[in-house]
C-alpha positions as CSV (number, residue, x, y, z in Angstrom):
1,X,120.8,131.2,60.6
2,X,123.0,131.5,57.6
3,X,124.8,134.9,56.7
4,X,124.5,136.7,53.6
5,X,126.4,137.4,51.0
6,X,126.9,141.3,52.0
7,X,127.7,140.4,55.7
8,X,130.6,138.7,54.4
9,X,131.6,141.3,52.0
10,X,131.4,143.9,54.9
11,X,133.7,141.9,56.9
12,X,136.7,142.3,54.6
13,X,135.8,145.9,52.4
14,X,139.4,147.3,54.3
15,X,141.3,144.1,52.6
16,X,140.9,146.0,48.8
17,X,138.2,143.7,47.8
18,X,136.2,145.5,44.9
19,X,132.3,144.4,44.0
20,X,132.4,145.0,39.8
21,X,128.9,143.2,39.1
22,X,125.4,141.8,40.4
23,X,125.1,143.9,43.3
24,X,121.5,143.1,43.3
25,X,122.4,139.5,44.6
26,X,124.4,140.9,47.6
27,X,121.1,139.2,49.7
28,X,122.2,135.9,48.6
29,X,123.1,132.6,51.3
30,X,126.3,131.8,52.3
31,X,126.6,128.2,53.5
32,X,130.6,128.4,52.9
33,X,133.3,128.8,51.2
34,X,134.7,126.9,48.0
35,X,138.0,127.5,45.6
36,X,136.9,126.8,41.7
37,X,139.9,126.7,39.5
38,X,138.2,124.8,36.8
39,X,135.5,124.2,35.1
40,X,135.7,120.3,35.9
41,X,136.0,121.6,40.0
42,X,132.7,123.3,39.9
43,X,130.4,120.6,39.8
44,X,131.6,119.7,43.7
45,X,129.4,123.3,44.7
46,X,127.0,121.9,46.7
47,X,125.4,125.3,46.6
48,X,125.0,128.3,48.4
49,X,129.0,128.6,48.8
50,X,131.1,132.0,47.4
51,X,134.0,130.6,44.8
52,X,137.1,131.6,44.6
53,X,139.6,131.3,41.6
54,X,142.9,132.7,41.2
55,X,142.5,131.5,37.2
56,X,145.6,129.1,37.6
57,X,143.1,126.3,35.7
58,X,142.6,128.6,32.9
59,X,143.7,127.8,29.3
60,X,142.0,130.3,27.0
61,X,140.7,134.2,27.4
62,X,137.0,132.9,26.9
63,X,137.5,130.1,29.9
64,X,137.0,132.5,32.8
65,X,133.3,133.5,31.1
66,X,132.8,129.7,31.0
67,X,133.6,129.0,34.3
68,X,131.7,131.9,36.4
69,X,128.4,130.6,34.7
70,X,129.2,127.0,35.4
71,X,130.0,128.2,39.0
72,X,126.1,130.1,38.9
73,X,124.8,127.1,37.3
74,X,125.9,124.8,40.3
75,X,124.4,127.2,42.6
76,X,126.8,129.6,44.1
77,X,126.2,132.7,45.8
78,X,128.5,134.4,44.4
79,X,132.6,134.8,42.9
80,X,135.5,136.6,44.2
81,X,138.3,136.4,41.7
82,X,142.5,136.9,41.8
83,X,143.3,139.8,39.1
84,X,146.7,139.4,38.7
85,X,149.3,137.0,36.7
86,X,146.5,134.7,35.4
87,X,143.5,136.9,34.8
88,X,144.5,140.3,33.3
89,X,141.0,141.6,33.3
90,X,137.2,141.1,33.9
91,X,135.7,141.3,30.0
92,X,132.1,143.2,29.7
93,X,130.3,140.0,29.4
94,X,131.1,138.6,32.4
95,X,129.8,141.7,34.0
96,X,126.5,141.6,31.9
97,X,125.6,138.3,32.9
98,X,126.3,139.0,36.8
99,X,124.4,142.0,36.3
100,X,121.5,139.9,34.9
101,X,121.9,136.8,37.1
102,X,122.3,139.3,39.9
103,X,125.4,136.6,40.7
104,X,127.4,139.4,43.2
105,X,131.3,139.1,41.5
106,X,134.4,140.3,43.0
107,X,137.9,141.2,42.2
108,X,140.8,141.1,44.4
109,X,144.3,142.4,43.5
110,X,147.1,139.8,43.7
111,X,148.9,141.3,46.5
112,X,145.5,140.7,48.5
113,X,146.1,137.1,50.4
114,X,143.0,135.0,49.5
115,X,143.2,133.3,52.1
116,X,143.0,135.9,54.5
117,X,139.6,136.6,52.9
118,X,138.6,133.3,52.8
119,X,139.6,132.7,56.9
120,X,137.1,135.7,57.6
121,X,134.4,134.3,55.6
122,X,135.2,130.8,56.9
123,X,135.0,132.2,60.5
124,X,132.0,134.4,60.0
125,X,129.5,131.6,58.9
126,X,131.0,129.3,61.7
127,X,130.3,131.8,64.0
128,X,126.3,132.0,62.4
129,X,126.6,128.3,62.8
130,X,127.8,127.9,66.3
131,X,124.6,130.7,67.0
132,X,121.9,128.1,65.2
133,X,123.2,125.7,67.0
134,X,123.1,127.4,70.7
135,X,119.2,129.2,69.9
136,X,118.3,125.4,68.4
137,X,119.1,124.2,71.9
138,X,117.7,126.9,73.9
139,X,114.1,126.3,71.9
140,X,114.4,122.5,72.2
141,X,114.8,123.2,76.1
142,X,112.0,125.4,75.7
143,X,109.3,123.5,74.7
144,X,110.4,120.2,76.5
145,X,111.7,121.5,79.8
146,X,109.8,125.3,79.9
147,X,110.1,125.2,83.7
148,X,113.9,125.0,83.9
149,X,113.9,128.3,82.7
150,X,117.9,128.3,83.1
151,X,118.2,126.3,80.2
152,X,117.1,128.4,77.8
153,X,116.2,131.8,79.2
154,X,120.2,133.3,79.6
155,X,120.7,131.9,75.7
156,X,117.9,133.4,74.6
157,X,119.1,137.1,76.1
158,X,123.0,136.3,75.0
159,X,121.2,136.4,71.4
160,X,119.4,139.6,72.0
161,X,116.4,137.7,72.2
162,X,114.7,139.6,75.3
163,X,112.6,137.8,77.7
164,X,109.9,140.1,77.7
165,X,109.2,139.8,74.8
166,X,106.1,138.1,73.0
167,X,106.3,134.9,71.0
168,X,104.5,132.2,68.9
169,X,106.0,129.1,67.6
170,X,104.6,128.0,64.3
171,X,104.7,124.4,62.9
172,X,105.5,123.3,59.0
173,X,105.0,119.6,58.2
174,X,105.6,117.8,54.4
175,X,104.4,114.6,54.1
176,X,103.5,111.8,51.8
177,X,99.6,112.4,50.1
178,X,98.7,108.7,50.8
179,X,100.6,106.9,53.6
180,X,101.3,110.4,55.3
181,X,104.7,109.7,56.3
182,X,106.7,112.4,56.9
183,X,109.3,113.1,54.1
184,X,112.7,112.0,53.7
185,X,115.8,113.5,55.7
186,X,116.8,114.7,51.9
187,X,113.7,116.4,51.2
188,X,113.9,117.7,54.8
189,X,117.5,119.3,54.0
190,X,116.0,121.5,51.3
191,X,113.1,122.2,52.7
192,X,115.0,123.5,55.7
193,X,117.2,125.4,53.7
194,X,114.5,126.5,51.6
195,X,112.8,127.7,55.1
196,X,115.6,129.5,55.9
197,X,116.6,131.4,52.6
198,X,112.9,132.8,53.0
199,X,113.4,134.3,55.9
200,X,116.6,135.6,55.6
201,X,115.6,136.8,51.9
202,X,112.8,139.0,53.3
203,X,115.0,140.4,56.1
204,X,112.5,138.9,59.4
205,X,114.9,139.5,61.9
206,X,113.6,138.4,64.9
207,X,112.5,134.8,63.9
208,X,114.7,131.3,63.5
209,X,114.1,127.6,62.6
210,X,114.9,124.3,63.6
211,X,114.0,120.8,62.5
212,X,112.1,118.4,65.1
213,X,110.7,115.1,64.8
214,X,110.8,115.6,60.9
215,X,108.8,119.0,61.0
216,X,109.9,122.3,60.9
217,X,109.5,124.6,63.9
218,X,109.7,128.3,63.3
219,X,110.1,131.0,66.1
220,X,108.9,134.5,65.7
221,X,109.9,137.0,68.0
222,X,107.7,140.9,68.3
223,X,105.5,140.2,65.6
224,X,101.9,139.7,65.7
225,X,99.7,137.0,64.8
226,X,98.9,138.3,61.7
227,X,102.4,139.4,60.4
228,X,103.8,136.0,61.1
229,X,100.6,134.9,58.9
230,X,101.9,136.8,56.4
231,X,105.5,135.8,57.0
232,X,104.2,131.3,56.7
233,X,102.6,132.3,53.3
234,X,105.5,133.6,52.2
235,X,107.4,130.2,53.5
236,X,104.3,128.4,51.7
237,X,104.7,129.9,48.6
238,X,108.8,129.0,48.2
239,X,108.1,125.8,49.0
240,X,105.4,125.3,46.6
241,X,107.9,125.2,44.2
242,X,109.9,121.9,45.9
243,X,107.0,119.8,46.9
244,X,106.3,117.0,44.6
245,X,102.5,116.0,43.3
246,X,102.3,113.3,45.5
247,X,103.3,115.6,49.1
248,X,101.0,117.9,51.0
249,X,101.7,120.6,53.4
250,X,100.3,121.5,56.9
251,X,101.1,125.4,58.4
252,X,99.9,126.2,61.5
253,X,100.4,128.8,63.8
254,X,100.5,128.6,67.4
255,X,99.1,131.6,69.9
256,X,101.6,134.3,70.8
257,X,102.7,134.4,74.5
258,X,103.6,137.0,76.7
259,X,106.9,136.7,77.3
260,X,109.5,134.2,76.8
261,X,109.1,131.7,79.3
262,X,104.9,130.6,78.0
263,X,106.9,128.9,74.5
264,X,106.2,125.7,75.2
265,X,102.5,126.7,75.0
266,X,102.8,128.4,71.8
267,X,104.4,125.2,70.6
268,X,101.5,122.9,72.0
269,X,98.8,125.2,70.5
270,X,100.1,124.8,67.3
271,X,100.3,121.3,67.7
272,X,97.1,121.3,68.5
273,X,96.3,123.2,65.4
274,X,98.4,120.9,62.9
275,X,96.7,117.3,64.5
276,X,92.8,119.2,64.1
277,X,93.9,120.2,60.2
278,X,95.1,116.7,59.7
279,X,91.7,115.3,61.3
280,X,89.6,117.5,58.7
281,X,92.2,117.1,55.5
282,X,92.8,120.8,55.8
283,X,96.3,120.7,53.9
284,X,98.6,123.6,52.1
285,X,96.4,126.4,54.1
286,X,98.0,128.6,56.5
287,X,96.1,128.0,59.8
288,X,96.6,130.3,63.0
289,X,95.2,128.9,66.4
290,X,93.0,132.4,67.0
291,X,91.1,132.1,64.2
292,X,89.9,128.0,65.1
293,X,86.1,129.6,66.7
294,X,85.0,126.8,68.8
295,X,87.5,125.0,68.5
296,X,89.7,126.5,70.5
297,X,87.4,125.6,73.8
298,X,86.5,122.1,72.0
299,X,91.1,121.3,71.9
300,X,91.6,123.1,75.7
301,X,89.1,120.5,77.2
302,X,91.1,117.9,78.9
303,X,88.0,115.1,80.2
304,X,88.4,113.8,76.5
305,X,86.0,110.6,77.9
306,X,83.1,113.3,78.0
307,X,83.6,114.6,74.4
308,X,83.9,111.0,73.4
309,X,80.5,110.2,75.2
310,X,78.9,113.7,73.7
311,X,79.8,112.6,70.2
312,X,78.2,109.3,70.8
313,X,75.2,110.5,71.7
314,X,74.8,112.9,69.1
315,X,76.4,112.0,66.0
316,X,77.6,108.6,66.1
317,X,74.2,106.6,65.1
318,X,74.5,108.5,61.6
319,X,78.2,107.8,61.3
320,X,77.1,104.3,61.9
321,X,74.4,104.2,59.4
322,X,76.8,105.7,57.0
323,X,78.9,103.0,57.6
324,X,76.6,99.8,57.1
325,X,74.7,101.4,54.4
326,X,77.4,102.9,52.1
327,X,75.5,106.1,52.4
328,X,76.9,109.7,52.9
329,X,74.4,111.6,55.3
330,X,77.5,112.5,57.7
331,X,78.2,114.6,54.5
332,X,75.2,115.9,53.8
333,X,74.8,117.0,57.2
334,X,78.0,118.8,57.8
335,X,77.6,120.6,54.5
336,X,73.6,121.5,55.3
337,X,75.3,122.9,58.8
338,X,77.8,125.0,57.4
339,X,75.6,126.3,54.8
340,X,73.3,127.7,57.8
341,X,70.4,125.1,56.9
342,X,70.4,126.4,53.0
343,X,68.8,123.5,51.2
344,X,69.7,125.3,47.4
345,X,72.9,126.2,48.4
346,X,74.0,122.6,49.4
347,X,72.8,121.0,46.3
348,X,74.6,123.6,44.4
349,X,77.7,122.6,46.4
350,X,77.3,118.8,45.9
351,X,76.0,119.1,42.6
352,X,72.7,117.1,43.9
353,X,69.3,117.9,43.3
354,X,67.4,120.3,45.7
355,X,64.6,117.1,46.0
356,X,67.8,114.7,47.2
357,X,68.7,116.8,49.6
358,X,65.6,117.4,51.0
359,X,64.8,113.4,51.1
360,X,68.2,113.3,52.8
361,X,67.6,115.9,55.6
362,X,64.4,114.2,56.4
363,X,66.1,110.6,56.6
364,X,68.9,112.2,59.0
365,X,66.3,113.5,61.0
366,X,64.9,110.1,61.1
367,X,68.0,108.2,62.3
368,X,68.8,111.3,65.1
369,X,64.9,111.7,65.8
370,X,65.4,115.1,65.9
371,X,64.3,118.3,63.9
372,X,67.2,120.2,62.3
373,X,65.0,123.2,61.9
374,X,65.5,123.8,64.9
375,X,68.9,126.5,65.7
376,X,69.7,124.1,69.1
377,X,69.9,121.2,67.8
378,X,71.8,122.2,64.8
379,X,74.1,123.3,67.4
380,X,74.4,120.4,69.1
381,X,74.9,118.6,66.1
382,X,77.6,120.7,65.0
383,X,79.6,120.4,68.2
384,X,79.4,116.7,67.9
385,X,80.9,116.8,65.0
386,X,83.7,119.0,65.4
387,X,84.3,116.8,68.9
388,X,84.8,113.9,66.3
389,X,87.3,115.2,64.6
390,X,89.4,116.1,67.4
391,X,89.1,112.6,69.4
């Protein structure tokens, strides 16, 4: 996962590096590193990078105010600057408006090699990479090979990542509203990234996250189920802010194991979790596999033939009348056995009259020949729903 901007400032404090302004930013990501000379250089930050500027490219006093908030503008995470033969000295309103953009700013004498700074930095964040990329392996090999426990156990430990320990995997998908495709490798990027800041931003140390198959895995590690509940609606709420009005979210939350080597169920669990939510239209919630009721016996039944024949024969003539007669009964009774069998309060939530309800109960219990007053069959009925949204 990527480093911050005070890990990096920690590396090199003995080289006379000085912090002078926006100290309150010190929490910011650093993807790498990037030397600004110009104004006209600082539109090639990608973001998330530290600049560095010796002030060479400077004409005027006022061009070194001009060019740290370009740099901020374009994202950075920060500036280290060269006091010396080109910059004589920092004014106050540069150091106001790190201050107020908490935009962490530096200044290194001239003596001070920059690119003895920047070689640290450079080897620090590939070291943070090189670590992504070993714990994305080891949770790929995980999930898809969880006996070969050699593949992925000894990385896990070399990360201080114990194997006694408990986990849950949780799963993050964006996709179109309409088609639901899943979004773009662009939109995946940020997303990923956004994922990522989150997480680093609010300091949960024992969790990590990887792309697959266009979603977003996330892997917590000594929390419980309800922390890391806590943790994905923190995600969801960062992300809010990058989704577009025609994209919708799934979060779901797998079941915590007991130790290391159970992940791959934690990962099918909340797969499990995200393809039921996608079955009822249960989008941009945060959904944890405990919390499912019944459905958690209904998704571990593996004779899916027998739920298939259970639905039929409870709930599928009223799907079909639905269907050859335009009506919306399936509706009406999901809603009436939610609502514990509350005539008033259905109407009230399908803004229907109480008499159309009633009229509609009746029918349904005309096309099931059965009597919903009665607590069994309600039952029944309700399981045979719930089975058709899983199969």
């Amino acid at each position: 996962m990527a480093v911050k901007v005070r890990d990096l400032y920690e590396s090199v404090k003995k080289q006379d590096i000085e912090l002078i302004a926006g100290k309150n930013g010190l929490d910011n990501v650093v993807r790498w590193v990037h030397m600004v000379e110009n104004i006209e250089t600082s539109v090639f930050l990608e973001g998330q990078e530290i600049a560095f500027t010796t002030g060479i490219g400077l004409r005027k006093k006022d061009d070194l105010f001009e060019l740290v908030k370009y740099t901020y503008e374009n994202h950075a995470s920060g500036m280290v600057i060269s006091t010396g033969p080109y910059i004589a000295e920092i004014s106050d309103e540069i150091i106001e408006f790190c201050d107020e953009k908490n935009f962490p700013f530096f200044i290194v004498p001239w003596h001070v090699y920059f690119a003895e700074i920047m070689r640290e930095f450079c080897y620090k964040i590939t070291v943070s990479d090189k670590i992504d990329m070993e714990l994305t392996n080891a949770i790929k090999n995980a999930i898809f090979f969880e006996k070969e426990e050699d593949l992925y156990v000894p990385q896990f430990e070399m990360h201080k990542l114990k194997a006694d320990w408990s986990y849950c995997l949780a799963i993050i998908e964006i996709s179109e509203r309409d088609t639901g495709k899943i979004i773009d490798k662009e939109k995946q990027t940020k997303a990923l990234r956004n994922i990522e800041n989150t997480l680093i931003s609010h300091s949960f140390r024992y969790s990590f996250v990887l792309e697959l198959d266009g979603r977003f895995v996330l892997l917590f590690a000594k929390y419980d189920e309800d922390t890391i509940k806590e943790m994905v609606e923190s995600i969801k709420e960062n992300l809010e802010n990058l989704l577009e009005h025609d994209e919708k979210m799934c979060f779901c939350i797998g079941k915590s194991t007991r130790n290391i080597k159970c992940v791959a169920k934690s990962y099918r669990k909340a797969l499990d979790v995200l393809r039921l939510q996608k079955r009822r239209g249960k989008y941009d919630e945060v959904t944890i596999y405990k919390d499912l009721g019944l459905y958690k016996l209904l998704l571990s039944m593996e004779d899916t033939n027998a739920m298939k024949e259970y639905s039929q024969e409870t709930i599928e003539p009223l799907i079909n009348y639905d269907y050859l007669n335009s009506t919306d009964y399936v509706l009406i009774l999901e809603t009436y056995l939610s609502l514990n069998g509350g005539v008033k309060d259905v109407a009230a939530k399908l803004s229907v009259h109480r008499n159309t309800i009633n009229y509609k109960i009746k029918k349904i219990e005309e096309i099931l020949s059965c009597d919903l007053s009665d607590l069994d069959t309600r039952l029944i009925l309700r399981v045979g729903l719930m089975i058709k949204k899983i199969t």
